[in-house]
TIDO-904364 format. One record per residue: x, y, z negated of N, C-alpha, C in turn; residue in three letters. Coordinates in Angstrom, 3 decimals. Layout:
<nodes>
+----------+----------+----------+----------+----------+----------+----------+----------+----------+------+
!      n_x !      n_y !      n_z !     ca_x !     ca_y !     ca_z !      c_x !      c_y !      c_z ! code !
+----------+----------+----------+----------+----------+----------+----------+----------+----------+------+
!        X !        Y !        Z !        X !        Y !        Z !        X !        Y !        Z !  ALA !
...
+----------+----------+----------+----------+----------+----------+----------+----------+----------+------+
</nodes>
This chain:
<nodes>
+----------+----------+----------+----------+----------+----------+----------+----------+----------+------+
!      n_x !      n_y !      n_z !     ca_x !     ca_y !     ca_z !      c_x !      c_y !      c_z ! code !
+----------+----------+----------+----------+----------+----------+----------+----------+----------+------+
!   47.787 !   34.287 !    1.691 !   47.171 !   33.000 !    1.902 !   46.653 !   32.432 !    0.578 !  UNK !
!   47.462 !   32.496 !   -0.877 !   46.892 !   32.216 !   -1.681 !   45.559 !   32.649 !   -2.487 !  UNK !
!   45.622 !   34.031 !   -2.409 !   44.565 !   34.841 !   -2.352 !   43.318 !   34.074 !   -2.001 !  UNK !
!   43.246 !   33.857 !   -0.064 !   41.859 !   33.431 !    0.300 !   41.863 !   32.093 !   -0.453 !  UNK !
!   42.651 !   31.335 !   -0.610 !   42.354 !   29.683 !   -1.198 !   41.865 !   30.265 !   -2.500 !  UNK !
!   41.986 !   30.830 !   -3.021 !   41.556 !   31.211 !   -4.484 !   40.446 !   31.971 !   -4.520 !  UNK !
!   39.910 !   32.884 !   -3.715 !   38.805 !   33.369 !   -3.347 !   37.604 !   32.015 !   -2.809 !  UNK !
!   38.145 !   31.900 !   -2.374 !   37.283 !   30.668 !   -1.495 !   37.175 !   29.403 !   -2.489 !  UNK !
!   37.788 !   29.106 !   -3.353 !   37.915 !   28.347 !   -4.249 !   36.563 !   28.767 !   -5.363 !  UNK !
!   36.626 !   29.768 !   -5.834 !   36.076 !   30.729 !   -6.920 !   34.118 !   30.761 !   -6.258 !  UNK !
!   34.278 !   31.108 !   -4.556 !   33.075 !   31.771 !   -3.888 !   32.103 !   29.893 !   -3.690 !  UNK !
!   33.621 !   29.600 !   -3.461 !   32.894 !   27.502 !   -3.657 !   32.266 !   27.585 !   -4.789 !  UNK !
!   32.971 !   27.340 !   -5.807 !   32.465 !   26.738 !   -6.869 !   31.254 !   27.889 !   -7.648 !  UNK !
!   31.109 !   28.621 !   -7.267 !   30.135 !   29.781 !   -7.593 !   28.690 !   29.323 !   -6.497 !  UNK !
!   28.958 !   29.188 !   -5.674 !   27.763 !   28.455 !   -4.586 !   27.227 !   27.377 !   -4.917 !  UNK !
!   27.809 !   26.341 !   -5.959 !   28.009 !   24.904 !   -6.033 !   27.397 !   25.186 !   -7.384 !  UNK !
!   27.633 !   26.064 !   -8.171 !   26.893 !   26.632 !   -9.601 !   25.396 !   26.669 !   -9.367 !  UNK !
!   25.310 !   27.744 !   -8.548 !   23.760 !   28.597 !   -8.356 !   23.026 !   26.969 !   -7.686 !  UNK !
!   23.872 !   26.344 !   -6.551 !   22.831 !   25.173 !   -5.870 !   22.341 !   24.476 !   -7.071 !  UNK !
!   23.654 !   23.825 !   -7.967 !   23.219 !   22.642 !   -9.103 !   22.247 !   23.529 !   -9.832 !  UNK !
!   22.097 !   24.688 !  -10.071 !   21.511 !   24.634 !  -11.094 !   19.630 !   25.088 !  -10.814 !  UNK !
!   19.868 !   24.970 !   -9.756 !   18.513 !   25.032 !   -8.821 !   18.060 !   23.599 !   -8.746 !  UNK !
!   18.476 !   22.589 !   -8.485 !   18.179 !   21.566 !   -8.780 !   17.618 !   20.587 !   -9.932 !  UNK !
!   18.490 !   20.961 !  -10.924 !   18.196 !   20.044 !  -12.204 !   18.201 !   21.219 !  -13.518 !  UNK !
!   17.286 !   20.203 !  -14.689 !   17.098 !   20.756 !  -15.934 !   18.553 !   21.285 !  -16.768 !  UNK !
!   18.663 !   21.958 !  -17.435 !   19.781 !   22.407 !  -18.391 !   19.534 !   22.129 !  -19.839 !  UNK !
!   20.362 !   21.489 !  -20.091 !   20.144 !   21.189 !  -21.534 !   21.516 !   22.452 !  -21.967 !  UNK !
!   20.577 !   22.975 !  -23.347 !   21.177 !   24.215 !  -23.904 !   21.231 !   23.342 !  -25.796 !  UNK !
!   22.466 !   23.376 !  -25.773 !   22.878 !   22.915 !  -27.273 !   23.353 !   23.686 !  -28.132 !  UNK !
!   22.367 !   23.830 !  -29.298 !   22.655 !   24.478 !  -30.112 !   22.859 !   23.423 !  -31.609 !  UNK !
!   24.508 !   24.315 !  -31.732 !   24.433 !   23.685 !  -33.336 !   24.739 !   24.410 !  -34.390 !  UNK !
!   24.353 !   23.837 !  -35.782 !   24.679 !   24.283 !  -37.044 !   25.976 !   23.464 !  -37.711 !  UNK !
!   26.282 !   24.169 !  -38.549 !   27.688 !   23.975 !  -39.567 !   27.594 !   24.241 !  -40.656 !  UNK !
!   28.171 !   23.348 !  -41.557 !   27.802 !   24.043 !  -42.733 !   29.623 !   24.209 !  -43.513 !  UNK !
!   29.844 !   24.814 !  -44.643 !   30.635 !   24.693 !  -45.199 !   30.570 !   25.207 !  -46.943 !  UNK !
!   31.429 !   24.803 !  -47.509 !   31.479 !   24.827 !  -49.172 !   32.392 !   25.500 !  -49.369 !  UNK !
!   32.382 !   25.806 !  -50.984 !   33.734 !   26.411 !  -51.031 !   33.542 !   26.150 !  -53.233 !  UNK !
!   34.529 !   25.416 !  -53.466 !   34.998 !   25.216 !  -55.070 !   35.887 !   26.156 !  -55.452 !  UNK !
!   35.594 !   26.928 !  -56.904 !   36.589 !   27.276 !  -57.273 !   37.849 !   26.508 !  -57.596 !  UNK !
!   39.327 !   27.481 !  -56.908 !   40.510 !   26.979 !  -57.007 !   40.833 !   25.973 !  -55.788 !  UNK !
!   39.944 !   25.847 !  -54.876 !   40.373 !   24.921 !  -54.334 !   39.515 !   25.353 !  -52.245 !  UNK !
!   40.467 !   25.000 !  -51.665 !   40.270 !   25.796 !  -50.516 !   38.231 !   25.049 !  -49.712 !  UNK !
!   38.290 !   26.641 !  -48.998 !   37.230 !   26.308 !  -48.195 !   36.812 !   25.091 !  -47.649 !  UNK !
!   35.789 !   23.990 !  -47.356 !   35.980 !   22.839 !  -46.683 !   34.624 !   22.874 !  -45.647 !  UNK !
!   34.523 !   22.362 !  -44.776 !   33.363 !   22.249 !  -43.631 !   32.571 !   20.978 !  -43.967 !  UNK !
!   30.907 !   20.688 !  -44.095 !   30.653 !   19.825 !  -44.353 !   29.463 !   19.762 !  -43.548 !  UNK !
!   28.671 !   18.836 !  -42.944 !   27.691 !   18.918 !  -42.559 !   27.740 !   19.598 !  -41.059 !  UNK !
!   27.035 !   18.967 !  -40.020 !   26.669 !   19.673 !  -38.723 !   25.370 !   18.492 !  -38.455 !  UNK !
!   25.047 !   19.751 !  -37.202 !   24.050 !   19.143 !  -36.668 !   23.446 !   19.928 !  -35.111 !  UNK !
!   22.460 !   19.503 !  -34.383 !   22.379 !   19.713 !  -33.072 !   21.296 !   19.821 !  -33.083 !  UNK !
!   20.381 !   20.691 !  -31.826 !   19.020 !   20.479 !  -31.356 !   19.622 !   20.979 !  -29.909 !  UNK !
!   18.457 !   20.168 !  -29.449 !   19.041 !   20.362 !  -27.811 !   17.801 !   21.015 !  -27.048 !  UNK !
!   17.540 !   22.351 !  -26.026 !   17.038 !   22.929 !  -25.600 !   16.555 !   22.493 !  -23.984 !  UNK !
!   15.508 !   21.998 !  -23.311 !   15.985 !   21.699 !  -21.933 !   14.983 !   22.676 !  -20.744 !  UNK !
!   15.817 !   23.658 !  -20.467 !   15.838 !   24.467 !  -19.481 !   15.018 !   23.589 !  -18.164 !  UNK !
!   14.032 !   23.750 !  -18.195 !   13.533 !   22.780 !  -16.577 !   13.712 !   23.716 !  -15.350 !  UNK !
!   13.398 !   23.667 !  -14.338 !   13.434 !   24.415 !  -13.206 !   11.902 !   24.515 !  -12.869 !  UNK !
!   11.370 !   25.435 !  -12.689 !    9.902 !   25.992 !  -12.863 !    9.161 !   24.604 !  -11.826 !  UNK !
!    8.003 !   24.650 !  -12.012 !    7.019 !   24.134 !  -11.223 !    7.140 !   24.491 !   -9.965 !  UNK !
!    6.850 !   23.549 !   -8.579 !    7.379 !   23.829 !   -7.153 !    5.712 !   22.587 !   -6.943 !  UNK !
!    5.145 !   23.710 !   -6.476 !    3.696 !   23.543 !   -5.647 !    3.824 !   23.095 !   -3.746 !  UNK !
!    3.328 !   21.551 !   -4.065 !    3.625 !   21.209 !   -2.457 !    2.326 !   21.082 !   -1.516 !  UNK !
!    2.082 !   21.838 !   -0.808 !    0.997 !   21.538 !    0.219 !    0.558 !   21.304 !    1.358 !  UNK !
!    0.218 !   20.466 !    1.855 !   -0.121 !   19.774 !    3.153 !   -1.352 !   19.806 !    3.540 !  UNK !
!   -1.885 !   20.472 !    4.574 !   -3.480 !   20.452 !    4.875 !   -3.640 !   19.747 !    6.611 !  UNK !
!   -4.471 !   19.335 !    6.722 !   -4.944 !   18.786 !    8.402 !   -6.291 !   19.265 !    8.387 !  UNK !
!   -6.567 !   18.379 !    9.739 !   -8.319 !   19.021 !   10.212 !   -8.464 !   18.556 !   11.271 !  UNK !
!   -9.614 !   17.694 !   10.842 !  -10.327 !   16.411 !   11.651 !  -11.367 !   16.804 !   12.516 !  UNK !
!  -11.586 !   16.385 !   13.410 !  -12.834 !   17.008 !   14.347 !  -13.639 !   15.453 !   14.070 !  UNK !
!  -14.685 !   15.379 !   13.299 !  -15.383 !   14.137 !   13.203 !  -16.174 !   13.954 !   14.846 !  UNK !
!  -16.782 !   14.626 !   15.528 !  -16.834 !   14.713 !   16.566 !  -16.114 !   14.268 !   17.381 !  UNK !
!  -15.192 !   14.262 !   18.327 !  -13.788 !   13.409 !   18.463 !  -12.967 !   12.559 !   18.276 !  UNK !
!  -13.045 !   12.807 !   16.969 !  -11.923 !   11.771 !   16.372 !  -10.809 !   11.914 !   16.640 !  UNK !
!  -10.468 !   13.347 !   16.718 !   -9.412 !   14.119 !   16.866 !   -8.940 !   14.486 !   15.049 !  UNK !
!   -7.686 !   13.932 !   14.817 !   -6.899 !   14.556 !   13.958 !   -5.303 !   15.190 !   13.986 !  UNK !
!   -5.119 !   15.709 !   13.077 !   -3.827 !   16.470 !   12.944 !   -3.271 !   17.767 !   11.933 !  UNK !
!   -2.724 !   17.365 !   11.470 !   -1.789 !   18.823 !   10.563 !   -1.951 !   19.518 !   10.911 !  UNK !
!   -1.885 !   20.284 !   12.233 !   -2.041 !   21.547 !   12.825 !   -3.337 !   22.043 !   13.595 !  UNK !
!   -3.531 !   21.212 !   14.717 !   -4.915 !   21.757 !   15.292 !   -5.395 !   20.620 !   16.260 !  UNK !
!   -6.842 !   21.051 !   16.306 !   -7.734 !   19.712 !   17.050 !   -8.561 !   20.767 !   17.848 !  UNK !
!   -8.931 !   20.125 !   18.918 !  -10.027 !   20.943 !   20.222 !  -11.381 !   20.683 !   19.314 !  UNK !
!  -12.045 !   21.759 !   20.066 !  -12.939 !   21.730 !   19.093 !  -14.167 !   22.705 !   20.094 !  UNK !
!  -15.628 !   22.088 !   19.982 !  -16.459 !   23.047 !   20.753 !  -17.901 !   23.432 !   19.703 !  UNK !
!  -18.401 !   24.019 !   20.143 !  -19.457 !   25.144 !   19.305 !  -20.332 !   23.854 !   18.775 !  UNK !
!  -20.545 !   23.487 !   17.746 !  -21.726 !   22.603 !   17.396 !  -20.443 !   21.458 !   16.566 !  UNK !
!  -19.423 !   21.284 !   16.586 !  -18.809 !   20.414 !   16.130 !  -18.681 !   20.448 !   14.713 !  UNK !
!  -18.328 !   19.424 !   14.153 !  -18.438 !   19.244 !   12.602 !  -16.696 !   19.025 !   12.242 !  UNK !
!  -16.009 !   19.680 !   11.418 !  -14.729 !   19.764 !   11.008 !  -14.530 !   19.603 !    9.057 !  UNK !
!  -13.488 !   18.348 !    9.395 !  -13.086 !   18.406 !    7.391 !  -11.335 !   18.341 !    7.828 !  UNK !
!  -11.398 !   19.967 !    6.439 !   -9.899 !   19.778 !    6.493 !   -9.873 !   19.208 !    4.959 !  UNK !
!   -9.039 !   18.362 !    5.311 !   -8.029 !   17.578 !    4.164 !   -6.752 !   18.281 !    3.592 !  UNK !
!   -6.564 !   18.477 !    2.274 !   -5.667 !   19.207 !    1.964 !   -5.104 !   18.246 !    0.622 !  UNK !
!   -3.709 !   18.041 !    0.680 !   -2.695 !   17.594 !   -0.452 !   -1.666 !   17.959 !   -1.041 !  UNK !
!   -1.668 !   17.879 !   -2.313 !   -0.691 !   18.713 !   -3.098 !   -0.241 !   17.812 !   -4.110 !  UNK !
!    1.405 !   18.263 !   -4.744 !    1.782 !   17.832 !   -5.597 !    2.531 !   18.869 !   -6.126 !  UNK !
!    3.444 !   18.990 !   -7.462 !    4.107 !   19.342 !   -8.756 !    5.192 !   18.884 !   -8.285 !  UNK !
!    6.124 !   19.492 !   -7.394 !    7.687 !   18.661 !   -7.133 !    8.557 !   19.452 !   -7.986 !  UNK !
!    7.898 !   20.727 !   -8.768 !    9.113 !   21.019 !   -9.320 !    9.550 !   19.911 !  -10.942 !  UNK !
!   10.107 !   20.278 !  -11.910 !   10.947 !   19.649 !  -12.753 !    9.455 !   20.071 !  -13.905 !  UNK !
!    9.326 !   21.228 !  -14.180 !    8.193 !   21.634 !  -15.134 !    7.073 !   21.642 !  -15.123 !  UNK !
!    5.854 !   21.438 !  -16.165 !    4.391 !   21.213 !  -15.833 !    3.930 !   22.613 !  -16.097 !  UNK !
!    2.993 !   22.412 !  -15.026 !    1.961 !   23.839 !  -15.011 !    1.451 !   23.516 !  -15.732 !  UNK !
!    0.547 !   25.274 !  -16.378 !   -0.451 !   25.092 !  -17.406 !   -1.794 !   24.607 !  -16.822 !  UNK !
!   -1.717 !   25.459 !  -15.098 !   -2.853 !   25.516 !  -14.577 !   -2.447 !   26.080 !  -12.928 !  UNK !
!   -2.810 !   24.622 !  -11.998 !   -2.744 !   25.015 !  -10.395 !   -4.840 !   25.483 !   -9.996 !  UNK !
!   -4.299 !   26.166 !   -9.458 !   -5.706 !   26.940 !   -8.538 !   -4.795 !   27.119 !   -6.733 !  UNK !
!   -6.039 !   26.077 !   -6.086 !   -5.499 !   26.312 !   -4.823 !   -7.101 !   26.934 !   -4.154 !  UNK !
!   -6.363 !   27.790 !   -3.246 !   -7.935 !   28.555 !   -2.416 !   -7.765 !   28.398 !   -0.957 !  UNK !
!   -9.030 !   28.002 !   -0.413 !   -9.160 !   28.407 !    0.730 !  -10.371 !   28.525 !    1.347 !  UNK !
!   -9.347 !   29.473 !    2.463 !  -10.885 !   30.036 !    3.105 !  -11.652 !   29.650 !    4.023 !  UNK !
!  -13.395 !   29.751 !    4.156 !  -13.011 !   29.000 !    5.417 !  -13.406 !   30.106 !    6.859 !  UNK !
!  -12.710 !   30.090 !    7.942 !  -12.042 !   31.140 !    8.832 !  -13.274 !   31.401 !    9.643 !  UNK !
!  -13.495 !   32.714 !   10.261 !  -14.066 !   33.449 !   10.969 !  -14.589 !   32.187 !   12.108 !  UNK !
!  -16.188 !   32.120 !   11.971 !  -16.667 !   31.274 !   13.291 !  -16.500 !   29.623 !   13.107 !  UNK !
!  -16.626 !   29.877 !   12.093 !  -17.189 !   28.609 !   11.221 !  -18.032 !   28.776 !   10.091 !  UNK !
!  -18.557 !   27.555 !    9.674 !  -19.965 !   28.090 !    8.748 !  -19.165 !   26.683 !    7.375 !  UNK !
!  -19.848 !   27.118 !    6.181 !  -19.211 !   25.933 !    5.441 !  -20.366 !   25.034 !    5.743 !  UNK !
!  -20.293 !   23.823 !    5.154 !  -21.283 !   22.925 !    4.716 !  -21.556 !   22.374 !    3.511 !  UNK !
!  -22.141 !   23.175 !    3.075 !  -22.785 !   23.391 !    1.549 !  -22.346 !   21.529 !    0.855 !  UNK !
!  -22.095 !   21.269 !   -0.012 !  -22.059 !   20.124 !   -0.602 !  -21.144 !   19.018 !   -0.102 !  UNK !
!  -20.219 !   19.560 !    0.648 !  -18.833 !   18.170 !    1.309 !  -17.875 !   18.890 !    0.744 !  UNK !
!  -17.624 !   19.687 !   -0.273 !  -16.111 !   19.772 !   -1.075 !  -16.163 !   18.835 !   -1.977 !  UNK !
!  -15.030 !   18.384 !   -2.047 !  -14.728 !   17.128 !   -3.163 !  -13.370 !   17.167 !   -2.801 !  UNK !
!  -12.808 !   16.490 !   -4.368 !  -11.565 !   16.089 !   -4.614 !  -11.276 !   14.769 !   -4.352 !  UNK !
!  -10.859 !   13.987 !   -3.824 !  -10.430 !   12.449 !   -3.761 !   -9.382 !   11.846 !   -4.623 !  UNK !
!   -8.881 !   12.696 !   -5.227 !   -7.443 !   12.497 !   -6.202 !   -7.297 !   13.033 !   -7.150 !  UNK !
!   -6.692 !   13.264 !   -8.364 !   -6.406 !   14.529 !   -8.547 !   -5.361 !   13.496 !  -10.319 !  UNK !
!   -4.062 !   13.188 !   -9.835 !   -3.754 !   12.358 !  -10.923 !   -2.585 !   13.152 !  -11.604 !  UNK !
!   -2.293 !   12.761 !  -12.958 !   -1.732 !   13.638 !  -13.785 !   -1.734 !   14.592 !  -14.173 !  UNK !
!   -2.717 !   15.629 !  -13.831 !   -3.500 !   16.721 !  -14.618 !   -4.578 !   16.454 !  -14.798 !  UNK !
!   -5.303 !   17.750 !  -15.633 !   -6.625 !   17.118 !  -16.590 !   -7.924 !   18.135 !  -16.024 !  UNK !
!   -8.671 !   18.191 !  -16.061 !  -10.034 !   19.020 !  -15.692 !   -9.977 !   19.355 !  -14.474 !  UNK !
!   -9.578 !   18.008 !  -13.846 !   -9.972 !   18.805 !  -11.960 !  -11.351 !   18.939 !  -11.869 !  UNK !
!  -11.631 !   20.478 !  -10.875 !  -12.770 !   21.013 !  -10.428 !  -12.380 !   21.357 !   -8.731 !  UNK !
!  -13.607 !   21.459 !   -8.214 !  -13.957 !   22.193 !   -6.917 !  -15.178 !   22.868 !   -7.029 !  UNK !
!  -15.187 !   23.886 !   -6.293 !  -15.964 !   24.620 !   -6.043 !  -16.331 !   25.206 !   -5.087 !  UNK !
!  -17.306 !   25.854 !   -4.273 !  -16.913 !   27.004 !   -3.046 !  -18.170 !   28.258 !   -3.725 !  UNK !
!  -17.803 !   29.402 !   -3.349 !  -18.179 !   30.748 !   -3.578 !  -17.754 !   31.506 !   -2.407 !  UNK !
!  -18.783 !   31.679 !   -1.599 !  -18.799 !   32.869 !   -0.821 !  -17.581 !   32.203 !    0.360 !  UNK !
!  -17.586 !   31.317 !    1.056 !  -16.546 !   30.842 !    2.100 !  -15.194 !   30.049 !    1.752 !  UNK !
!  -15.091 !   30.653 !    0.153 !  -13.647 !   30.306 !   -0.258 !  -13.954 !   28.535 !   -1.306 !  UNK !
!  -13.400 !   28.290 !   -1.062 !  -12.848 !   26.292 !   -1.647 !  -12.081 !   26.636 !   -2.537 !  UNK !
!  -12.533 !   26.405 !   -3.851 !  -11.138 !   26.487 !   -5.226 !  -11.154 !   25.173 !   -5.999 !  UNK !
!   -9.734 !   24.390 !   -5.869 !   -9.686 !   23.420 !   -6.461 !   -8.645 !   23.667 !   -7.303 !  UNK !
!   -8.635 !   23.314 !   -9.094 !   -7.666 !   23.298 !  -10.072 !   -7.827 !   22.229 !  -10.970 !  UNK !
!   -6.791 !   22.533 !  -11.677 !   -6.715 !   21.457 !  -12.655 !   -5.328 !   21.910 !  -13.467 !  UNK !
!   -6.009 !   21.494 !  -15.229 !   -4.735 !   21.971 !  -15.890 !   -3.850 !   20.594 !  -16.077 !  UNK !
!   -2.692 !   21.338 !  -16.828 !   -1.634 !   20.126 !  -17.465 !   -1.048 !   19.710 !  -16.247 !  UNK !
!   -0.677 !   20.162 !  -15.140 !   -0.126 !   19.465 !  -14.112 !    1.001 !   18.905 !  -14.175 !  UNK !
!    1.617 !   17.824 !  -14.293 !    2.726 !   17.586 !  -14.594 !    4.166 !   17.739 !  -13.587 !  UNK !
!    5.058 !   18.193 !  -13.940 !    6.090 !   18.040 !  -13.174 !    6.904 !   16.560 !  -13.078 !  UNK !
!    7.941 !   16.849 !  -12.854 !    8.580 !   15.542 !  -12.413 !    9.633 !   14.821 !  -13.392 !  UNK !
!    9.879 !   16.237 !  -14.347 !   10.716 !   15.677 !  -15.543 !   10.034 !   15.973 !  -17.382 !  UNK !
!    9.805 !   14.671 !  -17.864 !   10.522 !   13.140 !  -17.508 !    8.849 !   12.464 !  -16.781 !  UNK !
!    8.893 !   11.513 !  -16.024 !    7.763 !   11.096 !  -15.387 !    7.525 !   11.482 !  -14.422 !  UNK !
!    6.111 !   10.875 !  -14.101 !    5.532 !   10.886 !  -12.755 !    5.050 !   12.502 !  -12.808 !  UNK !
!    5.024 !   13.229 !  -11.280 !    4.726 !   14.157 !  -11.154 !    2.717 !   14.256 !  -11.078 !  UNK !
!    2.103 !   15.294 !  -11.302 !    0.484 !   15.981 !  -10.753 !    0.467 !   15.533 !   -8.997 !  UNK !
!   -0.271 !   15.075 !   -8.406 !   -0.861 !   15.142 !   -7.070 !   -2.345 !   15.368 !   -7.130 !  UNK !
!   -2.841 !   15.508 !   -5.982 !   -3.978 !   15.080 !   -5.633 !   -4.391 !   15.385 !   -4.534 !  UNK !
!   -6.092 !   15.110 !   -4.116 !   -6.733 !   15.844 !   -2.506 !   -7.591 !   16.205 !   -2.711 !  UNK !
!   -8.163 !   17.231 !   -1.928 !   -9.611 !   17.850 !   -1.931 !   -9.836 !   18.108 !   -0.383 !  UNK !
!  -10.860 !   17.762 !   -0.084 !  -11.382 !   18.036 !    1.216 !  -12.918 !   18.905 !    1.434 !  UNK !
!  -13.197 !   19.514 !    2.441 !  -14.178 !   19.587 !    2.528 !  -14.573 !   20.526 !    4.246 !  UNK !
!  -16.100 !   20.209 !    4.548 !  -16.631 !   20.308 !    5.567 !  -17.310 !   21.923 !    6.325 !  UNK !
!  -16.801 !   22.125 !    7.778 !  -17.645 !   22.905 !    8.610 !  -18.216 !   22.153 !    9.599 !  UNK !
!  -18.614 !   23.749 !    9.930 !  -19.636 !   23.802 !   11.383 !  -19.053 !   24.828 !   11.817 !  UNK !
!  -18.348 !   24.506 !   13.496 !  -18.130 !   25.778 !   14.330 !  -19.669 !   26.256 !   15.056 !  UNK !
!  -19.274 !   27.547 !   14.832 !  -20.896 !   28.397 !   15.352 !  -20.681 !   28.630 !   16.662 !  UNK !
+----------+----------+----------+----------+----------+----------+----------+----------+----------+------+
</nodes>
């Protein structure tokens, strides 16, 4: 019986390790020491000092997309009815929830079989705490980035939106 309490004790606090440390930054401390030494007279320690290291937990990319049938006036996260001639903008949002800042987010998308793009309705509506947001489309695909994205520690995290427009054929 003592065994499993001690196993189970050990397999706890080992679970409770890996969770915390998935969660939050680590500060890693490193220090120096110094010491002297006089003739005739014993060794003595003088001087210390610290720098502190902080381990973040990588960048955690959040994304949310919908898709509006302007036609309708049908919206939703997932899916809208939709008939041949209709005009569609998906809306897409993202943020930096992890702890660390990217150098550089690139999000792509495509746009899907039996739809046509519409040349000139990509745009960003947001794009705060990183620096050089762009959009683009090439060949079906929507690329929106931006560097410096910030994470969440210390400060406000990177968000933003980019949207843009079809035609079902």
């Amino acid at each position: 019986m003592f065994n499993r309490m001690v196993v189970g004790l050990v397999v706890g606090l080992l679970v409770g390790l890996v969770a915390g440390s998935a969660m939050a930054a680590t500060d890693i401390t490193n220090t120096c020491t110094g010491q002297y030494t006089v003739t005739g007279l014993s060794t003595a320690l003088s001087g210390l000092d610290t720098a502190v290291g902080r381990l973040q937990v990588s960048p955690a990319l959040v994304i949310a997309k919908s898709i509006n049938n302007l036609r309708s006036g049908q919206s939703d996260p997932n899916s809208v009815n939709m008939l041949s001639g209709d005009t569609l903008q998906f809306d897409i949002t993202w943020s930096n929830d992890g702890e660390a800042s990217a150098d550089t987010v690139v999000f792509s998308d495509y746009v899907p079989s039996g739809m046509t793009f519409i040349t000139g309705t990509e745009t960003f509506t947001s794009a705060q705490n990183c620096t050089n947001p762009a959009i683009s489309e090439s060949g079906g695909m929507i690329t929106f980035s931006c560097t410096a994205a910030a994470g969440t520690d210390p400060g406000a995290k990177a968000q933003g939106a980019f949207s843009f427009r079809v035609n079902v054929n």
